[in-house]
C-alpha positions in Angstrom: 2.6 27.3 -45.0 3.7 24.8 -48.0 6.3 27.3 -49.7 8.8 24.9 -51.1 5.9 22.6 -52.9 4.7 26.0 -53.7 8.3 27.2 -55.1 8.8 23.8 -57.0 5.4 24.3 -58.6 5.9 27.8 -59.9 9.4 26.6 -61.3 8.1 23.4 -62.6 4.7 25.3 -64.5 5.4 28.9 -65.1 7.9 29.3 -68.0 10.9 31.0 -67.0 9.2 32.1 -64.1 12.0 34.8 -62.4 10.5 37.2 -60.1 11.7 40.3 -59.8 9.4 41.6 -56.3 8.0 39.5 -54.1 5.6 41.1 -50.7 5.9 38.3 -47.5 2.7 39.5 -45.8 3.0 38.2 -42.2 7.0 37.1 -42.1 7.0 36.1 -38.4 10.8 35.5 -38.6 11.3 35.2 -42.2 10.9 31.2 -42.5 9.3 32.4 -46.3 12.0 34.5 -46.6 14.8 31.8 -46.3 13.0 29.6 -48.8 12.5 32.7 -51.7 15.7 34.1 -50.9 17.4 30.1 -52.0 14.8 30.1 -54.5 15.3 33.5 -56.0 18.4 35.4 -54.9 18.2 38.1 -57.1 14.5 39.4 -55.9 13.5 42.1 -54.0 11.4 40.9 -51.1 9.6 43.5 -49.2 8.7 41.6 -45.9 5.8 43.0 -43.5 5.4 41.5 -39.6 4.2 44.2 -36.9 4.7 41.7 -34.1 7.9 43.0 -31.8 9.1 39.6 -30.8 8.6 38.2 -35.0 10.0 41.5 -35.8 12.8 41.3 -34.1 13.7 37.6 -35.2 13.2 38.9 -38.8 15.8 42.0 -39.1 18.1 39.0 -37.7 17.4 36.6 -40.2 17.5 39.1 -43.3 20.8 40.9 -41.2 22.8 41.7 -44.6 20.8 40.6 -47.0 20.5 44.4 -49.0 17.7 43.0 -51.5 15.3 42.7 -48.2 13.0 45.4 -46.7 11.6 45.1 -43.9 8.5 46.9 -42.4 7.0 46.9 -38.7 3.5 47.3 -40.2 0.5 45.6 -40.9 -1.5 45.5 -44.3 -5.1 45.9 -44.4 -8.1 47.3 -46.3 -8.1 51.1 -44.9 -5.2 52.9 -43.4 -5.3 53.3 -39.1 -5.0 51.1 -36.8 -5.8 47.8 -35.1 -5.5 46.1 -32.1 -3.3 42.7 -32.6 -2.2 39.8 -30.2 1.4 39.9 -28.9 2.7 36.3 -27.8 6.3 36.9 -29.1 7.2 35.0 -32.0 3.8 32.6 -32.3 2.6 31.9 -35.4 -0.6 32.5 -34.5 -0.6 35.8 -33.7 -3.6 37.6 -35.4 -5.2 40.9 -35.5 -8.1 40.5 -33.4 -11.8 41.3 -35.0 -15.3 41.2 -33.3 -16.9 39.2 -35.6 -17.7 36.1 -33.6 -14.2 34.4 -34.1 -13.5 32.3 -31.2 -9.9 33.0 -29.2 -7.9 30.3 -27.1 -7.7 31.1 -23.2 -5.1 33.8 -22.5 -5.0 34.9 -26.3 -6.2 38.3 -25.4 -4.3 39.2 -22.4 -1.2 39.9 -24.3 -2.0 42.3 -27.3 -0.8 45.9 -28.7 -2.2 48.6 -31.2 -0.1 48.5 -34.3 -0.7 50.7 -37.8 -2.2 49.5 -41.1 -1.6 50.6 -44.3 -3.0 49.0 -47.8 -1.2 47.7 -49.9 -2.1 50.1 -52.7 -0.9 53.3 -50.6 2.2 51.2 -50.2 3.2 50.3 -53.6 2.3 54.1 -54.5 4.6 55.8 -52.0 7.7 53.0 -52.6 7.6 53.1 -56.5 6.3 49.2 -56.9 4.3 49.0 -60.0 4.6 45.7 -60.4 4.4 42.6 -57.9 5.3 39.0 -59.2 4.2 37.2 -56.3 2.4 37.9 -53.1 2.1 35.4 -50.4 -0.5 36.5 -47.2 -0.5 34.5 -43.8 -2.3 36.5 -41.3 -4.4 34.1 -39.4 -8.0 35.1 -40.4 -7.4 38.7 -41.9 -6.3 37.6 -45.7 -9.2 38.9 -47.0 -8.9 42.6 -45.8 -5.2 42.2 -46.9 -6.4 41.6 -50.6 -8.8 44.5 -50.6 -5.9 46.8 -50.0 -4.6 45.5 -52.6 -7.7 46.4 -54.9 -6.0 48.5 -57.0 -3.2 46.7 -58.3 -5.6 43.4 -58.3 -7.6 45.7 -61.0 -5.0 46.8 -63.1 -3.4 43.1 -63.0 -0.6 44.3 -61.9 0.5 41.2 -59.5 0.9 38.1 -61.1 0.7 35.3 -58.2 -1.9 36.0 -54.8 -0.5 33.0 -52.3 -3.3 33.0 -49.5 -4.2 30.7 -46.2 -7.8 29.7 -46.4 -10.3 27.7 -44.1 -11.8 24.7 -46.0 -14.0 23.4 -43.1 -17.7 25.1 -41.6 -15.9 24.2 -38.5 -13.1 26.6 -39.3 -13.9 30.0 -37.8 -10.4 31.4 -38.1 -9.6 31.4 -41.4 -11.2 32.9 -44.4 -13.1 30.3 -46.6 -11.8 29.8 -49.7 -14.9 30.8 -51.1 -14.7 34.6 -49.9 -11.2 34.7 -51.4 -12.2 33.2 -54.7 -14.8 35.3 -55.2 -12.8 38.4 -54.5 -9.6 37.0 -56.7 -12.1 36.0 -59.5 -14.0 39.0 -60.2 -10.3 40.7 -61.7 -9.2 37.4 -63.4 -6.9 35.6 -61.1 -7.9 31.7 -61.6 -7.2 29.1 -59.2 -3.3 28.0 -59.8 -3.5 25.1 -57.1 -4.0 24.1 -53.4 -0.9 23.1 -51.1 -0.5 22.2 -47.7 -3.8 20.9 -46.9 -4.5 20.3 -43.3 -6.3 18.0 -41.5 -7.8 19.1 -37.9 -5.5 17.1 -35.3 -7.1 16.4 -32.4 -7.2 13.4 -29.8 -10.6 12.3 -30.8 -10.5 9.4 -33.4 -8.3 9.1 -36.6 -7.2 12.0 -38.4 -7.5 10.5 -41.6 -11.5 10.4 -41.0 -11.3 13.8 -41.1 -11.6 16.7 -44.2 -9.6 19.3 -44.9 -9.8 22.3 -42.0 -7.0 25.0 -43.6 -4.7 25.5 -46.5 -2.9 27.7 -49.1 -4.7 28.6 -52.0 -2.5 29.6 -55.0 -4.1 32.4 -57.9 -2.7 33.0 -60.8 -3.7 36.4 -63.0 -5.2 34.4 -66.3 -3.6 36.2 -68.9 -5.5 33.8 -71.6 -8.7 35.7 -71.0 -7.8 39.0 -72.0 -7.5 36.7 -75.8 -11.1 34.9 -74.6 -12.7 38.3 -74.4 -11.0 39.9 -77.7 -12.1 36.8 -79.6 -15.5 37.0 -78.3 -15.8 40.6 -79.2 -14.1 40.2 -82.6 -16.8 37.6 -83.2 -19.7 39.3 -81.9 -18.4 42.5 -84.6 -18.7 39.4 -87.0 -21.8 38.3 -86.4 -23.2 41.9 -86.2 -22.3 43.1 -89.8 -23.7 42.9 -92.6 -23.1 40.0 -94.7 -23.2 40.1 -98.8 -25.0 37.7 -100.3 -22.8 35.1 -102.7 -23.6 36.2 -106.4 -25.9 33.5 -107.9 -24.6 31.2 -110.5 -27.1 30.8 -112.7 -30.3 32.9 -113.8 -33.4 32.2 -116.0 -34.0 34.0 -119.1 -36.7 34.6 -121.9 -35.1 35.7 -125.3 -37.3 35.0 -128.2 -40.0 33.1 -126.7 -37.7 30.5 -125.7 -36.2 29.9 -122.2 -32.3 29.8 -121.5 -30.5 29.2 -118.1 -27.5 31.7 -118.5 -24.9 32.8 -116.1 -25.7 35.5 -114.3 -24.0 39.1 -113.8 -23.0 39.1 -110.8 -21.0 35.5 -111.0 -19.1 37.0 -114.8 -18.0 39.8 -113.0 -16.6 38.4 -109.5 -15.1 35.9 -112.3 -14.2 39.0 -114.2 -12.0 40.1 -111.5 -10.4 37.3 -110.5 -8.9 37.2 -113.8 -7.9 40.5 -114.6 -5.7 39.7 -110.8 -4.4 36.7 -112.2 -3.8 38.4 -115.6 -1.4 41.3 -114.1 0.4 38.8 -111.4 1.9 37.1 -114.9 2.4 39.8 -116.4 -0.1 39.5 -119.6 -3.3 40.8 -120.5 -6.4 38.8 -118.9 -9.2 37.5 -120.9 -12.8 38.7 -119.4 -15.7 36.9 -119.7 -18.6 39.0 -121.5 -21.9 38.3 -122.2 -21.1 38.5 -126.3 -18.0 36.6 -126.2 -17.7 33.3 -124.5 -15.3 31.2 -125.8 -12.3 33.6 -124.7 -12.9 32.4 -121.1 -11.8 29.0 -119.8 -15.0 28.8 -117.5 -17.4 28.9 -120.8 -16.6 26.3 -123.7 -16.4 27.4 -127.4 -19.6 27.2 -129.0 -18.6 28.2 -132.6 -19.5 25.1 -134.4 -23.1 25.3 -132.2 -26.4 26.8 -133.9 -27.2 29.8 -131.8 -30.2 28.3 -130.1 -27.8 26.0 -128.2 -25.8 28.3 -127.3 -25.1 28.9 -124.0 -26.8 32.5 -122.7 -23.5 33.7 -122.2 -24.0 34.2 -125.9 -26.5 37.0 -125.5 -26.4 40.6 -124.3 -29.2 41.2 -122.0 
């Protein structure tokens, strides 16, 4: 895991960013919960590790620290139990799933039945409505981890989803990063960055030949999408009503056999209006434009000293 680049990111990005619960999902012996305790020493950090030997490392490390829980369970997508391997304090422990994924010799002769919970049945029964960051490292089952935690994902009610991922066809442990996405996606988490990249080390050839085989993922809850969506919807109420047409300016007119372009109706009395606005904001009467009278309005010139056939149609009441 790649918590301090991870740490120094969230500092260095997130305005402010001082969280308030944080869930370790697969502590092994709380080297996460060193770093986010230094990091963070006000925070609640609720720790889960059902491995005895991990376990027992981990109440050691947290021994009177009172803002740490601690829980000797695993987190999954149902509630009941599963069968995990049991090598002491390994990293590598991992709940063990008949779905092709290959095991190392001896991996399976040391394992125990531990219980599951989900993460949403936990949050409901210890009062958490709120998670600020939740980091998950548990060798190949990340993905049933984060559809316990379906409900809270919904609501967007955890902020930051840390998860190891397999980046490599040849990586049959892991989840791929794909699966994840796609599940962290579909509630608006967007990818936040990756850290820790790892190469597969072998003794054949150079590893800098070789891609990317595992790494942490980093999702952040998009909170900028929730004001994509409004905007959209606001628009497509826009575009759905019903638009009035702009008054026309001018109209055509037949008055004694002769033909005069006038001002039309509609355009005196949106001017009209204006006016009279204008006219009570300074406190004096405001001159209206009418079809009889048009030198008392600034937008129609005096036509007094005009003969009446040049004047302008404003002049005439239709």
């Amino acid at each position: 895991m790649s918590n301090s680049e991870i740490i120094s990111a969230l500092l260095g990005a997130a305005d402010g960013f001082k969280p308030k619960v944080i869930f370790d999902v697969g502590a092994n012996i709380g080297q996460s919960l060193v770093e986010y305790r230094n990091a963070f020493p006000q925070c609640g950090i609720f720790c889960f590790e059902p491995v005895d030997g991990s376990y027992e490392g981990l109440v050691k490390r947290a021994s009177g620290d009172a803002l740490t829980r601690i829980y000797k369970s695993a987190l999954g997508s149902q509630a009941g139990q599963v069968v995990i391997t049991n090598r002491r304090t390994s990293t590598a422990n991992r709940i063990v799933v008949e779905d092709g994924r290959p095991y190392r010799e001896g991996e399976l002769n040391t394992t125990k039945t531990i219980d599951v919970i989900t993460g949403d049945e936990f949050c409901r029964a210890n009062g958490v409505d709120h998670i600020d960051f939740v980091k998950i490292d548990t060798e190949g089952y990340d993905l049933e981890v984060l559809h316990g935690f379906d409900g809270m994902l919904r609501e967007k009610r955890i902020d930051f989803v840390q998860t190891e991922c397999s980046f490599s066809p040849n990586n049959l442990v892991h989840v791929p990063y794909e699966k994840i996405a796609a599940q962290l996606f579909q509630y608006g988490y967007r990818l936040f960055g990756f850290f820790g990249l790892s190469r597969r080390d072998d003794s054949v050839g150079s590893i800098i030949r070789k891609g990317v085989h595992y790494g942490d993922a980093l999702f952040v809850l998009d909170t900028t999408l929730d004001g994509a969506q409004g905007l959209q919807s606001r628009s497509a109420d826009v575009r759905s009503s019903p638009r009035r047409p702009p008054p026309r300016l001018r109209m055509t007119r037949n008055i004694y056999g002769r033909t005069f372009t006038t001002l039309s109706p509609s355009f005196i009395r949106q001017i009209n209006g204006r006016t009279r606005k204008a006219g009570r904001v300074r406190g004096r009467r405001s001159n209206t434009l009418r079809m009889s009278e048009p030198s008392c309005h600034p937008y129609v010139k005096s036509t007094a000293s005009n003969p009446w056939w040049t004047r302008p149609a404003a002049t005439f009441t239709g």
